[in-house]
Structures are given as structure tokens and as C-alpha cells.
N, C-alpha and C positions, 0 to 999 in steps of 0.2 A: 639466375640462368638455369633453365633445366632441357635436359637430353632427354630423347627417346630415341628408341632401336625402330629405325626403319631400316633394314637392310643394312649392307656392307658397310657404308658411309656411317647410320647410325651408332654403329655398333665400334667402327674405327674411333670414332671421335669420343663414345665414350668411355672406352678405354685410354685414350690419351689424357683425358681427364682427370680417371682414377690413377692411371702411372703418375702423373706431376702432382695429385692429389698426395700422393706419400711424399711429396717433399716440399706440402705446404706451397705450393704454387701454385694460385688460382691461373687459367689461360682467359685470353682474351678469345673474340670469338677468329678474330684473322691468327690468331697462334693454333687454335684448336684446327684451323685447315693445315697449316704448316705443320704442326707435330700431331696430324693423324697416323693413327697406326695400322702398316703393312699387313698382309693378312700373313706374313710369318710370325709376325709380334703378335697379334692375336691370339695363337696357339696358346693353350693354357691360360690365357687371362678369363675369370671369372665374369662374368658380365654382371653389369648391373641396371637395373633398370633406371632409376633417375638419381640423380647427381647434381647438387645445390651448391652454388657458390653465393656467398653476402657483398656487398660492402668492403663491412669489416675485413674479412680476408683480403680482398684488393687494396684495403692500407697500409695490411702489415706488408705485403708485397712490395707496396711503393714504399715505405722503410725500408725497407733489405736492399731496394734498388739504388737508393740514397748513401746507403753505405759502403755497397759494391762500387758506386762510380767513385771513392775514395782510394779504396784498396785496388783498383786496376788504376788509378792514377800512380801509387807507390812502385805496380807493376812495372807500367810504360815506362815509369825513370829509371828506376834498376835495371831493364831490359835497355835502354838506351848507353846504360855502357857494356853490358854483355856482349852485345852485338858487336861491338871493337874485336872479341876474339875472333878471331879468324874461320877458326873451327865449328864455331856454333851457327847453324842455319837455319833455327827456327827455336823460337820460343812460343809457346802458348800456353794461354789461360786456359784451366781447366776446373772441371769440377762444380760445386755450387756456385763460386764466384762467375764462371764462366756464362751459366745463367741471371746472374746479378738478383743473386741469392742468397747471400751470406749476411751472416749475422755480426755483431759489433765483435765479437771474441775470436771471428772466423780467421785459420790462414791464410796464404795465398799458394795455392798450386800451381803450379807450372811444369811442361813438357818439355824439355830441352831436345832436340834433333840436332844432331851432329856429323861432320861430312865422314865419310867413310872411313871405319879402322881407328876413329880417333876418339872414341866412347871416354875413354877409362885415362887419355889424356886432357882432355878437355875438362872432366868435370873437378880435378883439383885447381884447375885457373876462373872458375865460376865461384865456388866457395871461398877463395882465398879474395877475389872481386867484390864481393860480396859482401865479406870479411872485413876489407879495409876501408868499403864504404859504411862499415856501419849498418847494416842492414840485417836484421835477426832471421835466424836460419832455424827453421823446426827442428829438434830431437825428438830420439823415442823419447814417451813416457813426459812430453813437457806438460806440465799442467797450463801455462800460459802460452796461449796459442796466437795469442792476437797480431796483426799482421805481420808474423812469419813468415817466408818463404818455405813452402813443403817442396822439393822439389823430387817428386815420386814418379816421373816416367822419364828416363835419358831412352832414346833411341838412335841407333846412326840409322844414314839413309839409305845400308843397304836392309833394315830392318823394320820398314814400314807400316809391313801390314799387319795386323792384330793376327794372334793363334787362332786355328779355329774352334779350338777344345775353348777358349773364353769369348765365343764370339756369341750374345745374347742379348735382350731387349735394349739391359742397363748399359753392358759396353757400346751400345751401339748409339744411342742420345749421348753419349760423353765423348765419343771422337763425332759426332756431327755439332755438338755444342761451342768448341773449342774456339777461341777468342786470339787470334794470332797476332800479336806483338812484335816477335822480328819474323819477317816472310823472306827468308833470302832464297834466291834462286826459285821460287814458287812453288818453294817445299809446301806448305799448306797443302795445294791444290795437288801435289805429288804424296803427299798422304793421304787426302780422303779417296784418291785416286787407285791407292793401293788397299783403300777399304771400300769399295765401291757396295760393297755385300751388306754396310749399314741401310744400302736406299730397301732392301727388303723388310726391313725394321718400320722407319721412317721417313717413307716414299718422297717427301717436301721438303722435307728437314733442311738439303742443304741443293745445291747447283752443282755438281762433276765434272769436270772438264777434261777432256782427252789432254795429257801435256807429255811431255817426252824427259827422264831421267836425265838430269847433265850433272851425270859422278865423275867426276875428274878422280885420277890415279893418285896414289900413295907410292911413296918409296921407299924398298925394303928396308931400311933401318926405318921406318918409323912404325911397319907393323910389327917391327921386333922390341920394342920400344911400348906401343901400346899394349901386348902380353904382357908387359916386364908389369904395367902396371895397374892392369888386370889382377893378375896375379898378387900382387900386393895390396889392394881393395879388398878384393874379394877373399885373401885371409883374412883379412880384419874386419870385416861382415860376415864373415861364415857361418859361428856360432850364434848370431843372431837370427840367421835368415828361418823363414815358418816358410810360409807357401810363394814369398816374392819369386818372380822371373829376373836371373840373373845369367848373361852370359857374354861370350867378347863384343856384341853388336846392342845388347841393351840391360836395363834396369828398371826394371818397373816392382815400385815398394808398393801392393796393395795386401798386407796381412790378410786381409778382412775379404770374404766373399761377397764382394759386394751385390756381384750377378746372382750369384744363388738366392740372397736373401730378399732380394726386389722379388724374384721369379714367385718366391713362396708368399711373398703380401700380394702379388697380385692376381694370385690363384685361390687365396682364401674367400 
């Protein structure tokens, strides 16, 4: 398969190319219309003039995707008793598996969305679930990573939308990727909803639908309650934490810049 620059179109498409080209994923030619790129995502992407896919890379592709439909099976069951909690409204796949991209060593990441106020209580009845079903939980520093659960973004739902200071090419294919598992109340469609500023990235990506918030209230002892254990979390992460976003409404563990470094391979 080879591209050329004719215009806006050519030049969209083959920058979509070279973006999933750094993560080893050849496109088909119906994905290349789907994840063409916005002409905000174009900004600083180097162009290239022609861009070769084989075979070959389209096998190792359908290997990863062999292995991913494994580890989102591990998913769907561990998330089928998550979902018992009350508090949790959404889980989702993310990251390379969310693409059905991973490798045989790969974890499994997951979003946790949680209904309001209840962040910081919620997420010790997911590990401890987790916990007693047996099911291995990433740490820092593990060297065996294999189907793990990472679970590195919690957000409640009055914290939906992404920062704008992190909102760039990379964030923006990772919340339209995302592979939802439990949808309660249509949280999904109430996130991409409050990320609507991805379709500037990648215009096709996903479908947006007008939906309406239904946050039901909390009662004062349980937001005095979920400080309590805020506060007690977040000492005992403190000392660890580098650049994660932590605070009473979410957690998102990404050490690692991941936007900045995509920014800089695809401007080389």
C-alpha cells in the first residue's frame, strides 16, 4: 500500500499512517478514512511522502489481535462482577489492548468512572474484588506484566473531560479508542461528550451524541467520608507520585509523557 499528498485528504491519511505507524499498526484502507487526521492534529506532523505497509506487518497485527481478543475476554469477566458495585459506572478498555494491540506479556488497562464524590471510596472495594477473585493487579516496578490489571485512570463523573494543558494528538486517539465494558447510565457516550474537542484530532474516529448528565446527589456524610479516604490514599501515594494527576474527583497514573513523546516522533 502506498500514499501520496494530494491535498488535505492526502496528507490527512498519511499522517494517520505514520501516527499508528509508531505503534506497529499497519491500517486497513476503511481504518485509514476512520483514523484520518484533523487538520489540528496535523500541526507539527512532519509529512512524508510515501509510506509502505507489507504482508508481513498485517500478520503480526492479526497476532496481537489474537491475543487481545484473550485478554479483553479476562476483561469482560472481571468487569462482570465489578459492575455488582454500585458506585462504579463505567469501565473501559484502554490503551494498546483497546486497539487489539498487545502483545503476549501485555497488561490490561482499564478506566474506572465512578458516580459522584465516591472516587477514593470505591476504588478499595475494586481491588479488594479483584483481590479475592484472584485476579493479578499491576504494581510499580513489576517486571511480569502479563495479564495484570493496570488500572491507571479512576475518574468520577463529575470529572469527565480531559485537562486542556494534556489535551494533544496521543490523548486524543486514547479516549476515542476506548473499548467500554460496563456502560452504566451512558456514561461512555457522557464522556466522549465531555471530550467532544478529540473530533478536532480525529474527525471519524468516533460518533458523539447529544446526552443529558443524570448525577444523582450524595449525602453529606458520604462526602465527609470520601475526604476521609482521599486523604488516607493519597498519604500513602504521596511519596511516590512524579507527574500523575491526583485529586478528590480523579487518578490518573501516567508517569510517562506520553503526549509529548508521540508529539516529538512525529515531528522528526
Amino acid at each position: 500500500m502506498v500514499l501520496q499528498d494530494d491535498g488535505f485528504s492526502g496528507k490527512s491519511e498519511m499522517a494517520s499512517v505514520k501516527y499508528h505507524g509508531i505503534f506497529n499498526y499497519p491500517l486497513t484502507k476503511e481504518e485509514i478514512k476512520k483514523w484520518s487526521v484533523g487538520k489540528k492534529g496535523l500541526i507539527g506532523i512532519k509529512k512524508s511522502r510515501y509510506i509502505t505497509k507489507t504482508n508481513t506487518d498485517f500478520k503480526e497485527r492479526n497476532f496481537r489481535e489474537k491475543i487481545s481478543e484473550e485478554k479483553i475476554k479476562i476483561a469482560q469477566k472481571a468487569s462482570g462482577l465489578l459492575r455488582k458495585i454500585p458506585t462504579v459506572k463505567g469501565i473501559f478498555i484502554t490503551g494498546a489492548l483497546a486497539m487489539k494491540n498487545a502483545d503476549k506479556n501485555s497488561d490490561i488497562d482499564l478506566m474506572i468512572i465512578t458516580r459522584k464524590n465516591l472516587l477514593w471510596l470505591t476504588r478499595p472495594f475494586v481491588y479488594l474484588v479483584l483481590g479475592i477473585m484472584n485476579y493479578g493487579v499491576r504494581r510499580p516496578n513489576d517486571i511480569n506484566q502479563k495479564d495484570k490489571f493496570c488500572l491507571n485512570i479512576w475518574l468520577d463523573e463529575l470529572a469527565l473531560s480531559w485537562g486542556k494543558c494534556d489535551r494533544n494528538i496521543y490523548s486524543a486517539h486514547e479516549i476515542a479508542q476506548v473499548i467500554p465494558i460496563v456502560n452504566k447510565e451512558n456514561i461512555h457516550q457522557r464522556f466522549l461528550q465531555k471530550n467532544r474537542w478529540i473530533l478536532d484530532y480525529w474527525p471519524n474516529s468516533v460518533r458523539i451524541e447529544d446526552t443529558k448528565d443524570k448525577i444523582k446527589g450524595n449525602v453529606k456524610i458520604n462526602n465527609l467520608l470520601e475526604r476521609i479516604s482521599f486523604w488516607i490514599q493519597y498519604r500513602y501515594m504521596k511519596r511516590k507520585i512524579t507527574r500523575e494527576k491526583i485529586d478528590l474527583h480523579k487518578a490518573i497514573f501516567h508517569p510517562k509523557d506520553w503526549g509529548k513523546e508521540i508529539n516529538e516522533l512525529l515531528s522528526a
